[in-house]
C-alpha positions as CSV (number, residue, x, y, z in Angstrom):
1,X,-16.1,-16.1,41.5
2,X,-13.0,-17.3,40.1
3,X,-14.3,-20.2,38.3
4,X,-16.2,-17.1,36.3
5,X,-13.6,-15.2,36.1
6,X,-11.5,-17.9,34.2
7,X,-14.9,-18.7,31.7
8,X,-15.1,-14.9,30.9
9,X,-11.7,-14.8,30.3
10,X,-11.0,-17.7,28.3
11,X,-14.4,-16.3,26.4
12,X,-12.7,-12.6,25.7
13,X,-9.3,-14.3,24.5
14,X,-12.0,-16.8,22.3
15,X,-13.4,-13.8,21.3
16,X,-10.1,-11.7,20.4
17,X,-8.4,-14.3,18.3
18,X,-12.0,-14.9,16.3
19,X,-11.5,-10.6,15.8
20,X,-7.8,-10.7,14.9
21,X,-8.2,-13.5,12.1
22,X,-11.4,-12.2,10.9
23,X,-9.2,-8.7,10.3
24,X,-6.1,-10.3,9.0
25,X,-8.0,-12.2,6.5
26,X,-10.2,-9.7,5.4
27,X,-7.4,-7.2,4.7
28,X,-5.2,-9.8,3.0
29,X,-8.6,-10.4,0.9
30,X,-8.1,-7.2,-0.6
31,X,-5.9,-5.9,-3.0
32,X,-3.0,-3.2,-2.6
33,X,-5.2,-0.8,-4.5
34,X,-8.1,-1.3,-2.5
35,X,-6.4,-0.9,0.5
36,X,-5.1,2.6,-0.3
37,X,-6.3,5.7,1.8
38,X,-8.2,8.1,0.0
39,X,-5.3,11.1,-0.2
40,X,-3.0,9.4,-1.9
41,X,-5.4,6.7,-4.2
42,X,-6.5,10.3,-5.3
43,X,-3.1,10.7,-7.3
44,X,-2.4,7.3,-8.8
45,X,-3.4,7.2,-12.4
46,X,-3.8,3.6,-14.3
47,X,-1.1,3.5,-16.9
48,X,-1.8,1.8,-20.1
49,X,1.8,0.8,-20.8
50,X,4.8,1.4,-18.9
51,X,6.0,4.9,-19.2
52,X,9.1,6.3,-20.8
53,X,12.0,5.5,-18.2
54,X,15.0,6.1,-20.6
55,X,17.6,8.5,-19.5
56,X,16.1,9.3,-16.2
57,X,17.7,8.7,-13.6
58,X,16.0,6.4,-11.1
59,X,15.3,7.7,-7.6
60,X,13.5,4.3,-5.4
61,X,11.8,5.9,-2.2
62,X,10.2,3.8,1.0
63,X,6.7,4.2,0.9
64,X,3.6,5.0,-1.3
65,X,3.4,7.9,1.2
66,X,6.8,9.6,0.1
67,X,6.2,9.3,-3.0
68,X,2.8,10.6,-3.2
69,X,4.7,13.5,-1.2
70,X,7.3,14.0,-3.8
71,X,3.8,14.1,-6.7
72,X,2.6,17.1,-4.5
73,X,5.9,18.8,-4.3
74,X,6.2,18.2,-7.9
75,X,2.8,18.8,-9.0
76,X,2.9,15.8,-11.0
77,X,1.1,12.9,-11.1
78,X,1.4,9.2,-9.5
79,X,1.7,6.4,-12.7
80,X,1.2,3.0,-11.9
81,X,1.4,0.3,-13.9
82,X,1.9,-3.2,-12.9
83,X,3.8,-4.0,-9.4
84,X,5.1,-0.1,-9.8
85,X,4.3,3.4,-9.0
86,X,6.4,6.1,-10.6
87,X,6.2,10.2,-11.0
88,X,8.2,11.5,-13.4
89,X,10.3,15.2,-12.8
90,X,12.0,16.2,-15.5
91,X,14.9,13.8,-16.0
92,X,14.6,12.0,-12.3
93,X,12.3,9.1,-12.3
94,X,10.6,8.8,-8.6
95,X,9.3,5.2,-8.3
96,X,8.2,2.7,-5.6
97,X,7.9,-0.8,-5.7
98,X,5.2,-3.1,-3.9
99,X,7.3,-5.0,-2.9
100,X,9.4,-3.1,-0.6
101,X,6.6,-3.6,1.6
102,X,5.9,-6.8,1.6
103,X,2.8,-6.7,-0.6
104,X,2.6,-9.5,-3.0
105,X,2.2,-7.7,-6.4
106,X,-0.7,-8.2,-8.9
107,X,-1.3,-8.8,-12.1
């Protein structure tokens, strides 16, 4: 008994590292885009070139979650174009960087 106690457990640790690096590697695979829930990939638009950011006054918030809060409130929509996301109110200038998160941004 304990001889297959150890085997079966050494086999479910096996078994758990082989799940947790399959995971990790899939979802760094991905990009930042692609790993985006549904609700707020819903209010990103692609922006062609970077949109008019003079004389608004810049307003950086933590997550893609906030700000996709502050596009509801707002009723405007989420412009991303390269490494940031912005939504634009009048003369304040929401935006969120990739890379307060750790993500590595694309290009």
């Amino acid at each position: 008994m304990r001889v297959a106690s150890v085997i079966s457990s050494m086999s479910l640790g096996a078994l758990l590292v082989y799940s947790m690096r399959f995971t990790l590697l899939e979802r760094a695979s991905r990009s930042f885009m692609d790993r985006l829930g549904g609700d707020v990939r819903e209010k990103i638009i692609e922006a062609s070139e970077p949109p008019e950011l003079r004389g608004k006054t810049p307003i950086r918030v933590g997550s893609l979650e906030d700000l996709a809060r502050v596009a509801e409130e707002a009723f405007k929509p989420i412009i991303h174009h390269g490494g940031v996301f912005h939504v634009l109110d009048g003369n304040v200038r929401y935006e969120f960087h990739m890379a307060a998160e750790g993500d590595v941004e694309e290009k």
